[in-house]
Backbone as CSV, one residue per row, in Angstrom:
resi,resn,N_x,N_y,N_z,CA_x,CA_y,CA_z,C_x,C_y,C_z
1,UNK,-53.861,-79.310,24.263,-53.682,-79.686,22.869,-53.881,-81.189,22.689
2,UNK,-53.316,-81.967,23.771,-53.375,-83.457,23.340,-54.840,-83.692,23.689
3,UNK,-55.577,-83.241,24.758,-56.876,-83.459,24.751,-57.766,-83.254,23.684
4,UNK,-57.606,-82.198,22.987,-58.081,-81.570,21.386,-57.528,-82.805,20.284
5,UNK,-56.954,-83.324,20.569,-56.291,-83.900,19.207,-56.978,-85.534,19.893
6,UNK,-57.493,-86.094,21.079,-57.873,-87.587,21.342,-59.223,-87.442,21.478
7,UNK,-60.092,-85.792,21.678,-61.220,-85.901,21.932,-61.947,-86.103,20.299
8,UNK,-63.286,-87.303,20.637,-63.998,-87.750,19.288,-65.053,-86.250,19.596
9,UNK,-65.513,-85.386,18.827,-66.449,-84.438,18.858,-67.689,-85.272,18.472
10,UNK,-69.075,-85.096,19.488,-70.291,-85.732,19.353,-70.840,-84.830,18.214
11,UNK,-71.832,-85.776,17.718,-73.115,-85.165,16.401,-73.380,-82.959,16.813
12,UNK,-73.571,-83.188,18.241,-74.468,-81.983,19.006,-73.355,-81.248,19.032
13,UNK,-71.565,-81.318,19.307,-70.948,-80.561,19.223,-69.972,-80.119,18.146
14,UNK,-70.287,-81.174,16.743,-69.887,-80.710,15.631,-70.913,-79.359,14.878
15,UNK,-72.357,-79.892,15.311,-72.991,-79.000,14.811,-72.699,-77.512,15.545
16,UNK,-72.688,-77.548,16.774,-72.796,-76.005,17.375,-71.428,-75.468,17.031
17,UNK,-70.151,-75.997,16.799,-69.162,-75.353,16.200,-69.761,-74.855,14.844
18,UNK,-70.347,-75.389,13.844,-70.689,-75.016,12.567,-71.464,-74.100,12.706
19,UNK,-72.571,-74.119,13.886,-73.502,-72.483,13.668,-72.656,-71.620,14.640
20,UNK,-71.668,-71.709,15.335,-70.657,-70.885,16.450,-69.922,-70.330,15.314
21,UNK,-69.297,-70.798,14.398,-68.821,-70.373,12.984,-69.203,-69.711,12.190
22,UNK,-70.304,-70.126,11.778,-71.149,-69.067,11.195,-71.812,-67.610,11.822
23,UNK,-71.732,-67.836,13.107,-72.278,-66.877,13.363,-71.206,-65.546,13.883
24,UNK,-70.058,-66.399,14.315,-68.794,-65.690,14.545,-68.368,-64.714,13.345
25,UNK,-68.517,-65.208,11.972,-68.116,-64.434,10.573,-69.108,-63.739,10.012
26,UNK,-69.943,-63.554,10.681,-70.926,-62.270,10.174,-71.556,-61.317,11.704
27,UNK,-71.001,-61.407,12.576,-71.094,-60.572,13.246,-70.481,-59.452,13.742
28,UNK,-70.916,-58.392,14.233,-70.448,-57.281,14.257,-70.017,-57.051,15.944
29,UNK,-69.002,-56.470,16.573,-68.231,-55.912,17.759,-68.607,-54.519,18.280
30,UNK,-69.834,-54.389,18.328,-70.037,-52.853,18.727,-69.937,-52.202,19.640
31,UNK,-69.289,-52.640,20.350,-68.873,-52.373,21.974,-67.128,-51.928,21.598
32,UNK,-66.643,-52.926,20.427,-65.065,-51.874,20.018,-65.700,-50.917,19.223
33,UNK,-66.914,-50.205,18.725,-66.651,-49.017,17.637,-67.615,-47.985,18.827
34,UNK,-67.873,-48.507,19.237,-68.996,-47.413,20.227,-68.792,-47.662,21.623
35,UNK,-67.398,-48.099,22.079,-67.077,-48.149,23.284,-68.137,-48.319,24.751
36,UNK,-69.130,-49.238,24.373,-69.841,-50.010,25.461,-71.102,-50.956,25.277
37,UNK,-71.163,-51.799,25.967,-72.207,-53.240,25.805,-73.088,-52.938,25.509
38,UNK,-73.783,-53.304,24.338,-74.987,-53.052,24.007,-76.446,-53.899,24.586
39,UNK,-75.711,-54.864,25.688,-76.278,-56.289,26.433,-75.873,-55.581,27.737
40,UNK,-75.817,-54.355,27.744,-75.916,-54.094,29.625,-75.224,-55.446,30.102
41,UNK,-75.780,-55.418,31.693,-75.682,-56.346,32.480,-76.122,-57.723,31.947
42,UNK,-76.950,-57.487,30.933,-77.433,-59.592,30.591,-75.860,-60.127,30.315
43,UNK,-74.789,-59.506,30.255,-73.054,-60.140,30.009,-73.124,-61.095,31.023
44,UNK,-73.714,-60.442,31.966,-73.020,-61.332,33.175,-73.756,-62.584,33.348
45,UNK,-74.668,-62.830,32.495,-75.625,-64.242,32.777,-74.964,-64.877,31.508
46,UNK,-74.047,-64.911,31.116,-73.432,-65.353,30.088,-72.180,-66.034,30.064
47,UNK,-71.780,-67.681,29.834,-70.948,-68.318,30.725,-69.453,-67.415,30.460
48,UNK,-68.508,-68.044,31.494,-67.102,-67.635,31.477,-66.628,-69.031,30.622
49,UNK,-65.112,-68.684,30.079,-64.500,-69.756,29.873,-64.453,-70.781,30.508
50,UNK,-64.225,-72.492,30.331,-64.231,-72.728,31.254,-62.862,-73.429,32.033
51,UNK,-62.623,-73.611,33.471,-61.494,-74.036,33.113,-59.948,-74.722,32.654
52,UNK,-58.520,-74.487,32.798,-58.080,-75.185,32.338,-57.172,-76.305,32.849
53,UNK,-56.583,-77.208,32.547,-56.707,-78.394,33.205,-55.227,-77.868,34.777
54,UNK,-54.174,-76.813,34.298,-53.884,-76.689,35.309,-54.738,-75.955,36.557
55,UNK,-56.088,-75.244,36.080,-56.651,-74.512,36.800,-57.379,-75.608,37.771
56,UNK,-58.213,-76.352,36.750,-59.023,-77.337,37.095,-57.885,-78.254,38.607
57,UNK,-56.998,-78.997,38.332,-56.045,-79.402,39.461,-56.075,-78.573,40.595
58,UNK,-55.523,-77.288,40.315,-55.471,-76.588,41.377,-56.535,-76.536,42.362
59,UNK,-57.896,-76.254,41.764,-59.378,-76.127,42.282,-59.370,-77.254,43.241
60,UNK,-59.197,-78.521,42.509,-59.071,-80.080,43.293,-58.186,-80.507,44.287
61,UNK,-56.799,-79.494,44.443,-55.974,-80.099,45.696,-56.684,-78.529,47.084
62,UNK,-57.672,-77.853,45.987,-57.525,-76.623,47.703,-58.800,-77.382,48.047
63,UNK,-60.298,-78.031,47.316,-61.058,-78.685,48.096,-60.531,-80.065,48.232
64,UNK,-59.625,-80.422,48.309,-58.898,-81.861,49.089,-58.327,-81.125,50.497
65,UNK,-57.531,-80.015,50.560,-57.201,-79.365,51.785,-58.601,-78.640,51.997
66,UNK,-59.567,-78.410,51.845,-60.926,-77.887,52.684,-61.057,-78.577,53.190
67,UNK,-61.440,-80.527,52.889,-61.673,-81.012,53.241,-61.336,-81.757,54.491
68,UNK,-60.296,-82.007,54.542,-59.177,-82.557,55.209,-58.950,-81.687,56.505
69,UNK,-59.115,-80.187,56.418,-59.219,-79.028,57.736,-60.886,-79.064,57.418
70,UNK,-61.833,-79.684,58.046,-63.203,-80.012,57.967,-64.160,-78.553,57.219
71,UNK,-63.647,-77.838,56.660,-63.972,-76.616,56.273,-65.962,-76.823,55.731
72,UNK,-65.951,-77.938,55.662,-67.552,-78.096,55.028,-68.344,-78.710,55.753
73,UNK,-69.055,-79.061,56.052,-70.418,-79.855,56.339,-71.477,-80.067,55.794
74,UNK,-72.267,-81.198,56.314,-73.539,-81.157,55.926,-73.626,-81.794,54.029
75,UNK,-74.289,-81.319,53.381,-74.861,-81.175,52.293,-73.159,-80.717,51.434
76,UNK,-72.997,-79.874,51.633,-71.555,-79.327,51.172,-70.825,-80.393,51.269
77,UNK,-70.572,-80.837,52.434,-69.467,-81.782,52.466,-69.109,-82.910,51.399
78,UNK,-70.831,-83.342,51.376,-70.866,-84.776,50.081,-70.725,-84.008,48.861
79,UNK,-71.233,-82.577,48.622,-71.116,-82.333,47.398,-69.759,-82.362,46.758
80,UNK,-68.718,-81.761,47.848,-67.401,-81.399,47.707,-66.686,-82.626,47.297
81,UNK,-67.274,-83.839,48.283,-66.483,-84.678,48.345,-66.893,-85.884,47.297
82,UNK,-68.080,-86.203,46.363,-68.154,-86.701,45.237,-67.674,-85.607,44.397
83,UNK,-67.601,-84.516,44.452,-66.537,-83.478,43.242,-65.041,-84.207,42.894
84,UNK,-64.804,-84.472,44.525,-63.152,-85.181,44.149,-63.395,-85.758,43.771
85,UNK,-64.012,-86.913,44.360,-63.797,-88.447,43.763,-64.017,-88.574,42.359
86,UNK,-64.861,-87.774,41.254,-65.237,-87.991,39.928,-64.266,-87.132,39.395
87,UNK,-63.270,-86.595,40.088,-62.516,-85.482,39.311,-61.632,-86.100,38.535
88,UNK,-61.495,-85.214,37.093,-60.418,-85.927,35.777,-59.944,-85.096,35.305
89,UNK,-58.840,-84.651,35.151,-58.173,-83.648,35.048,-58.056,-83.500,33.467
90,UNK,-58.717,-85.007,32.534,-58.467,-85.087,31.420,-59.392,-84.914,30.623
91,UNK,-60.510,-84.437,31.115,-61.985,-84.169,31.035,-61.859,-82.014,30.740
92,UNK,-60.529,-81.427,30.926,-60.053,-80.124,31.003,-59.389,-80.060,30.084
93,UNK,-59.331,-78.842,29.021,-58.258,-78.722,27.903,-57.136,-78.002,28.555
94,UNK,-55.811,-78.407,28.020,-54.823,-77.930,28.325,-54.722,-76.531,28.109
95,UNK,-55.095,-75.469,27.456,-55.196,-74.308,26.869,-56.258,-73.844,26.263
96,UNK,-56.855,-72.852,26.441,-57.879,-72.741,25.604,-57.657,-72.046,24.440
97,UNK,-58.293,-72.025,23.196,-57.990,-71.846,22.065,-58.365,-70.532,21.450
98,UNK,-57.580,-69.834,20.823,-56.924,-68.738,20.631,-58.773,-67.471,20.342
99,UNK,-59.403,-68.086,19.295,-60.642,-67.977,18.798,-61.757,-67.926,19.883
100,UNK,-61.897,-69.086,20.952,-62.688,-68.910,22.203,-62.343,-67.672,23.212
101,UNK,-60.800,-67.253,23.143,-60.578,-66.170,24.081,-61.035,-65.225,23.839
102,UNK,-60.726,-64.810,21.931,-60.855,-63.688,21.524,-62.993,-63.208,20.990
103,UNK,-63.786,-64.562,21.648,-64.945,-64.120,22.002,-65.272,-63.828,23.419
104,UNK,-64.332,-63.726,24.265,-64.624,-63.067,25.357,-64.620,-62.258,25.829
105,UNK,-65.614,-61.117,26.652,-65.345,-60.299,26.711,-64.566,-59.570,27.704
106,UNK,-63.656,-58.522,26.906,-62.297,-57.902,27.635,-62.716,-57.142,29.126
107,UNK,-64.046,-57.102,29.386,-64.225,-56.108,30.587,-64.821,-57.467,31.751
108,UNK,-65.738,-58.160,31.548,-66.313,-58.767,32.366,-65.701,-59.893,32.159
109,UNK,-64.877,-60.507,31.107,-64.587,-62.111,31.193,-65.534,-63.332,30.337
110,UNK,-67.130,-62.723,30.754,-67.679,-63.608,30.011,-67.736,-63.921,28.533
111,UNK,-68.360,-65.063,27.891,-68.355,-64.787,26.474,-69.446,-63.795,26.077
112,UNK,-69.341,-63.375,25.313,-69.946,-62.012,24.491,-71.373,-62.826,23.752
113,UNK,-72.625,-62.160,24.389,-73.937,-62.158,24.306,-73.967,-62.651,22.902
114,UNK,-73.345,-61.155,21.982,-73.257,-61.652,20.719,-73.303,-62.605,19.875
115,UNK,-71.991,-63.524,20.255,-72.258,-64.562,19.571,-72.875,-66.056,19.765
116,UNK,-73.792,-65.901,20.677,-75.101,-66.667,21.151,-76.443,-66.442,20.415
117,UNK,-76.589,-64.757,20.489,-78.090,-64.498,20.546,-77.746,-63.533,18.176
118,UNK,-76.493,-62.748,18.529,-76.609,-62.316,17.476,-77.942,-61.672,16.692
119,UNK,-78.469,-61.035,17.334,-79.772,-60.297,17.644,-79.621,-59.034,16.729
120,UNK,-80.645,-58.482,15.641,-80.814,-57.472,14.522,-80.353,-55.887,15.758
121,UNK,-80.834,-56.239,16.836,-80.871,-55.022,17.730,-79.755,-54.558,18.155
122,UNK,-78.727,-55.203,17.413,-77.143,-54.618,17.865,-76.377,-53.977,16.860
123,UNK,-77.343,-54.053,15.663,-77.280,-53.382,14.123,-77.899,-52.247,13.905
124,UNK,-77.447,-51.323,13.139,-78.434,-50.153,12.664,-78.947,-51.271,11.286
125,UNK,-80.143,-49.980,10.929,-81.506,-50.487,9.885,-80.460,-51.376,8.665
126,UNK,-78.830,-50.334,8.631,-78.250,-50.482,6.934,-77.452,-51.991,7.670
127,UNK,-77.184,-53.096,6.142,-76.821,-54.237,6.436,-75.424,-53.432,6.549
128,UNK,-74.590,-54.273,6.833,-73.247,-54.000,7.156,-72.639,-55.238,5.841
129,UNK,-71.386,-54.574,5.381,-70.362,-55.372,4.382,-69.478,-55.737,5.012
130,UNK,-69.595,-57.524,4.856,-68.623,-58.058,5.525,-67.368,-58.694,4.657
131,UNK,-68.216,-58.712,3.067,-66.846,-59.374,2.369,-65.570,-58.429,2.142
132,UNK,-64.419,-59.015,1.896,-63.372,-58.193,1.608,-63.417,-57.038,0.179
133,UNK,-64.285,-57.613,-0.699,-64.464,-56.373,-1.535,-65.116,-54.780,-1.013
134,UNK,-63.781,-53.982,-1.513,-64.244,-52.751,-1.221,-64.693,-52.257,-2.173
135,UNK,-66.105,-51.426,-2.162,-66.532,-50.781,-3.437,-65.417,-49.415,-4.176
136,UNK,-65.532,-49.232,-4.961,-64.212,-48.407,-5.354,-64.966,-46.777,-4.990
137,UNK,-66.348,-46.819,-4.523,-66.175,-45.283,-4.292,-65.894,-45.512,-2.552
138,UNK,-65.799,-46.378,-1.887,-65.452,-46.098,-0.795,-64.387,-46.244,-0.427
139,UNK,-62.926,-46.593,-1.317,-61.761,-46.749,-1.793,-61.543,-45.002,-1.932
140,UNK,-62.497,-44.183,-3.343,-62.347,-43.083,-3.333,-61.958,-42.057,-2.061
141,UNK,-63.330,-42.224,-1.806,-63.370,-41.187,-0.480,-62.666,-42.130,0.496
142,UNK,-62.207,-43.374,1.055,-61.470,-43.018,2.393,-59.704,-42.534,1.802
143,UNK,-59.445,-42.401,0.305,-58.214,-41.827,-0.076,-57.967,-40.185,0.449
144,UNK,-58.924,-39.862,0.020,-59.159,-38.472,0.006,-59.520,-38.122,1.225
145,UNK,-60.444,-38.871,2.333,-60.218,-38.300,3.548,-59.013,-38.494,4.639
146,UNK,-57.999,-39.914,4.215,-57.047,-39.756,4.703,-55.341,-39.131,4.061
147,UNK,-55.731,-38.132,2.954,-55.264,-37.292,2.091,-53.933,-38.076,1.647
148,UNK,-54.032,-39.261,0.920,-52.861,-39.921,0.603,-51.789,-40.154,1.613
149,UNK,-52.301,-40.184,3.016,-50.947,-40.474,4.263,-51.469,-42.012,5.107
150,UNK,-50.526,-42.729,4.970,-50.588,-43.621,5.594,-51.091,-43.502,7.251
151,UNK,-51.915,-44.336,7.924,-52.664,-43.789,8.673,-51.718,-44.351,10.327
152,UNK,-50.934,-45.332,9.987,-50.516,-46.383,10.509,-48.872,-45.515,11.160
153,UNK,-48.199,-45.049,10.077,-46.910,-44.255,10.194,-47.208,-43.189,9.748
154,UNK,-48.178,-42.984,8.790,-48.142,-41.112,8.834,-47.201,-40.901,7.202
155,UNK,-46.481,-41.681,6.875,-45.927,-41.199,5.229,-47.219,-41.029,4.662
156,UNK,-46.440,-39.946,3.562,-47.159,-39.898,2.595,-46.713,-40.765,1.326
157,UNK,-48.279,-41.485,0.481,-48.287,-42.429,-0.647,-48.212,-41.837,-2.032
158,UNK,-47.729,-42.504,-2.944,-48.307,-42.225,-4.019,-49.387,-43.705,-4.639
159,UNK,-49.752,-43.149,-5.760,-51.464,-43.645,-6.162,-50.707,-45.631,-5.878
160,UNK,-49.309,-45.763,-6.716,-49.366,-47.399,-6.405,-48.307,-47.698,-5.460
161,UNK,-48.421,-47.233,-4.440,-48.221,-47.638,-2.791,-49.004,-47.990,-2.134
162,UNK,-50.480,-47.090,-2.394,-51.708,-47.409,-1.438,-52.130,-48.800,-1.405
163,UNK,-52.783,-48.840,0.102,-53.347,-50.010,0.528,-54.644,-49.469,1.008
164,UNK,-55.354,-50.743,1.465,-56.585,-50.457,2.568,-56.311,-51.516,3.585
165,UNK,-56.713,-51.002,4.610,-56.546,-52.125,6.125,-58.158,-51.755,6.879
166,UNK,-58.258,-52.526,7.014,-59.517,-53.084,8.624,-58.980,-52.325,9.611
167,UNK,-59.508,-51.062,10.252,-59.135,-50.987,11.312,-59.729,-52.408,12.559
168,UNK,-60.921,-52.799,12.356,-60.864,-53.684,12.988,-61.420,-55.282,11.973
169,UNK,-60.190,-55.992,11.696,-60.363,-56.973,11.350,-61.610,-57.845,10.822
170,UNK,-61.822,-58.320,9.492,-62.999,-59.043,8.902,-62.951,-60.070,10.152
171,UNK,-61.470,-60.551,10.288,-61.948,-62.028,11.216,-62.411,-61.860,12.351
172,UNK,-62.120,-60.306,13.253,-62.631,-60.450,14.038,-64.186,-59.874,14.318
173,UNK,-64.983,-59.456,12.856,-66.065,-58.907,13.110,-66.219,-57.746,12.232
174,UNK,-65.140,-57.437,11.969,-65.298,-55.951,11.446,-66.153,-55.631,9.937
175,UNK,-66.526,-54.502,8.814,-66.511,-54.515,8.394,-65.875,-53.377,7.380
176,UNK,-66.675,-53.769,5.715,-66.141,-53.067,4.755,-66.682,-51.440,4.610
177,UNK,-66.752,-51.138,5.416,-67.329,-49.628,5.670,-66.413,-48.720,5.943
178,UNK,-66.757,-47.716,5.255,-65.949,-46.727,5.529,-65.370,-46.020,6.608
179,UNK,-65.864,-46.085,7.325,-65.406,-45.438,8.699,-64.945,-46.913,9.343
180,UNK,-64.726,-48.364,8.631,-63.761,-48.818,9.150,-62.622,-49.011,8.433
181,UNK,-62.077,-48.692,7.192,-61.291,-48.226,5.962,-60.459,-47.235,6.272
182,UNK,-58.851,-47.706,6.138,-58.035,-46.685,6.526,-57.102,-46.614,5.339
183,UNK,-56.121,-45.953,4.614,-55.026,-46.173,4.018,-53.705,-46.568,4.514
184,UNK,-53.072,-47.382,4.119,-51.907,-47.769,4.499,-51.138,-48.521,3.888
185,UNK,-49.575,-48.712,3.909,-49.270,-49.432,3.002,-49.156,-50.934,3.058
186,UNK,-48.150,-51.470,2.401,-48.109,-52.984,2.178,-47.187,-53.449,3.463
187,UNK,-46.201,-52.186,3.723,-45.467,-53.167,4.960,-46.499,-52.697,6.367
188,UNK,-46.860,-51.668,6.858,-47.816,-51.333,7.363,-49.070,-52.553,7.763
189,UNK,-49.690,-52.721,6.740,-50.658,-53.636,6.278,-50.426,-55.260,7.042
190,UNK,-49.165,-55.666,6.298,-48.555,-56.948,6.971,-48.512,-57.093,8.135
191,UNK,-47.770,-55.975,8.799,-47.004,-56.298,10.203,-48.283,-56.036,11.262
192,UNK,-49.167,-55.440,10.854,-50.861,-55.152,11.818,-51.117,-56.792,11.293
193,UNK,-51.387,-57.300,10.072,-51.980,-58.086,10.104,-53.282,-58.485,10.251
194,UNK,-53.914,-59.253,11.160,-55.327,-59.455,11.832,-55.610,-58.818,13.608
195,UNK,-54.242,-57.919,13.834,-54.324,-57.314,15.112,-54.913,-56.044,14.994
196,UNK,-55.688,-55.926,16.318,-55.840,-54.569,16.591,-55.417,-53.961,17.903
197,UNK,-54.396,-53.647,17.428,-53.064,-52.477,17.788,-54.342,-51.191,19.140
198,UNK,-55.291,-50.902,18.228,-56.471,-49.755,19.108,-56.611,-50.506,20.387
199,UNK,-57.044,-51.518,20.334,-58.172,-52.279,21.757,-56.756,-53.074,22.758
């Protein structure tokens, strides 16, 4: 956190937050609605987090003990051993931030292809609705297919109890489509929040 709050952000990394942003709020998670990578194996050429400053330390006192029990040679050795010497522990964020985790992906670790390449080929032909307006016939029918019962606890509503919830979250990708449209109510609604309770 204190590193986040003293670091000046350069020209090159204000901008890639602004298109990392943009591209984060209109993309779609299709690996949570269709349960697998649509990027195969290219996940894995795709960086990991990176890491954090207690991780980073740790890394630096086991090649200080490699070193020290001669564990390296050669070519290795200097590499290892200008690693220490330039090492800054303050150059590592204390935590990583809540938004970077939740683009990573839950099976392999890495960050998610997605929001790099964000490629038409992870979409069917129809655009997807990402704003919070729901059209009122798809209000209609997901009433009627979840027959006035809250989907969340299972009561049954009357007409001004009902809600609608994201099964999976606008923020995190989701959209205004019906088959992601559930009924539920207002305390229901709250206490899910921006979680998904499914994954």
């Amino acid at each position: 956190m204190e590193y986040a709050e003293k670091h000046e952000p350069s020209v090159e990394e204000i901008k890639f937050r602004k298109e990392w942003e943009k591209r984060t709020k209109h993309v779609c998670k299709p690996c949570w609605e269709l349960k697998y990578c649509p990027y195969g194996p290219l996940v894995e050429d795709f960086p990991l987090l990176g890491p954090t400053r207690k991780d980073a330390i740790e890394h630096d006192e086991f090649l200080k003990t490699q070193l020290r029990n001669g564990a390296y040679t050669g070519w290795r050795k200097q590499e290892f051993e200008e690693e220490v010497r330039n090492f800054d522990p303050d150059e590592y964020p204390e935590e990583h931030k809540r938004e970077d985790i939740e683009k990573s992906c839950t099976i392999f670790g890495h960050m998610c292809p997605i929001f790099f390449v964000n490629e038409p080929f992870t979409e069917t032909t129809e655009s997807r609705r990402i704003s919070r307006y729901i059209p009122r016939v798809v209000m209609l029918r997901v009433v009627r297919r979840d027959n006035y019962t809250r989907q969340i606890c299972g009561k049954h509503l009357l007409d001004n109890e009902i809600e609608f919830d994201h099964k999976i979250p606008l923020s995190k990708g989701g959209s205004t489509e019906e088959s992601n449209i559930r009924v539920t109510c207002l305390d229901c609604n709250r206490e899910k929040s921006s979680k998904i309770p499914e994954i």
